[in-house]
N, C-alpha and C positions, 0 to 999 in steps of 0.2 A: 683398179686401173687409174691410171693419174690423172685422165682426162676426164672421169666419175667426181674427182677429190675436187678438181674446178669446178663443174658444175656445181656442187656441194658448195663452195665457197661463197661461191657467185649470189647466194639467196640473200647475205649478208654486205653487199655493194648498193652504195646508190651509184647509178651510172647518169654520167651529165655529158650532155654533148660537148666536145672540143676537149674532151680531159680522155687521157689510157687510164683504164681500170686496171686494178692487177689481173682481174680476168681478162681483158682482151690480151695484156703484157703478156700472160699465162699460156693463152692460145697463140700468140704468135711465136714463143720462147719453142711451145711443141713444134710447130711447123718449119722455123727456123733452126732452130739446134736440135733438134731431136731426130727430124724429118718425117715427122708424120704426119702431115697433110691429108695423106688419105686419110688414115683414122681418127682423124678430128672431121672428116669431112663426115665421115660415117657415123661417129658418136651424133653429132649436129643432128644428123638425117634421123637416128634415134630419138632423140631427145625430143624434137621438133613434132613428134608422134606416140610420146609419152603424156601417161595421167598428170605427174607431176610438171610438166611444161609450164615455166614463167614465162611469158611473154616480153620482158623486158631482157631476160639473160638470151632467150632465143635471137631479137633481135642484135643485140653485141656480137653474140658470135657469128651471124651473118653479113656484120658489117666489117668484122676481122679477117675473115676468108675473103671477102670484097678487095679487102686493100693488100692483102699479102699479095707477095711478088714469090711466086713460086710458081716456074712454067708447068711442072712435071703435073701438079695437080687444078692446073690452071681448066680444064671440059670437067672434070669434076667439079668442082668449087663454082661455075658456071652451071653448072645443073642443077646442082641443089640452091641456090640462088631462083633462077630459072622456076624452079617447082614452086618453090616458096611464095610465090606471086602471088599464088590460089589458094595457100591455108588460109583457114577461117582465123585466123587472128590477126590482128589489125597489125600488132608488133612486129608480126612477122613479117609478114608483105611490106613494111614499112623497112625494116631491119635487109630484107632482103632489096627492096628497089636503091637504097644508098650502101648495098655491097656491088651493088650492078652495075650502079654511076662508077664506084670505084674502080671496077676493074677494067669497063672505057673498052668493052667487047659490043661491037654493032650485032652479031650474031644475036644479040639479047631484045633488039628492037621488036621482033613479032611477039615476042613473047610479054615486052612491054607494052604494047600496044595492046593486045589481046587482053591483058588483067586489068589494063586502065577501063577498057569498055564494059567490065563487068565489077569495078571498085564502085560501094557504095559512098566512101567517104569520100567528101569533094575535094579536098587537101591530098587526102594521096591520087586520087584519080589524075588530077592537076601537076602532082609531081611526077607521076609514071608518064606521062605523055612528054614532059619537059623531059626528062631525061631521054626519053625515046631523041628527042628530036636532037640533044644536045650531043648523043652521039652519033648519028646520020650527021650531023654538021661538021664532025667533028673535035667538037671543043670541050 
């Protein structure tokens, strides 16, 4: 599956904030021309509960799904986000609270609230609460 060959790829990126990876390129090339949003939503949800799970490709592709503009899988792509709050991986919860900011859905506030009062790390605690509020404000 093509969406296996990216993740595969992905071990071999370094990913830096403010730059597209060819993996994110990759992930949105699927969603956009391909239209498979679900099954990238699905692979993600895979992967995210796989042995082999990097932490840092997990986060990428949650902050992919975040910014894509695709309605049809737009409560998908918000759940899995949503779930992600609670994985034990730091990347992840990280990777999913700046797919959350991105997609700028209030729906996600309890949710963000909720993982903030149970984040050990003071930096993400502090950014799930700011985003909580930045979307209740609207901004």
């Amino acid at each position: 599956m093509e969406i296996e060959r990216i993740f595969e790829h992905a071990k071999h990126e370094v990913f830096e904030d403010g730059y597209d990876s060819v993996f994110s390129r990759d992930i949105e090339d699927l969603v956009y021309n391909k239209n498979a949003a679900f099954s990238v939503v699905k692979s993600v949800r895979v992967y995210l509960h796989s042995d082999n799970m990097i932490g840092e490709i997990a986060s990428e592709a949650l902050r992919v799904l975040g910014r894509v503009k695709d309605k049809q899988s737009h409560s998908s792509r918000l759940r899995l986000l949503t779930e992600s709050l609670s994985h034990n991986s730091y990347w992840v919860r990280d990777g999913a609270t700046i797919g959350i900011s991105s997609m700028e859905d209030v729906a996600a506030i309890p949710y963000l609230e909720e993982a903030a009062k149970c984040e050990k790390e003071q930096a993400l605690m502090e950014y799930m609460f700011l985003t909580a509020k930045e979307l209740r404000d609207g901004e």
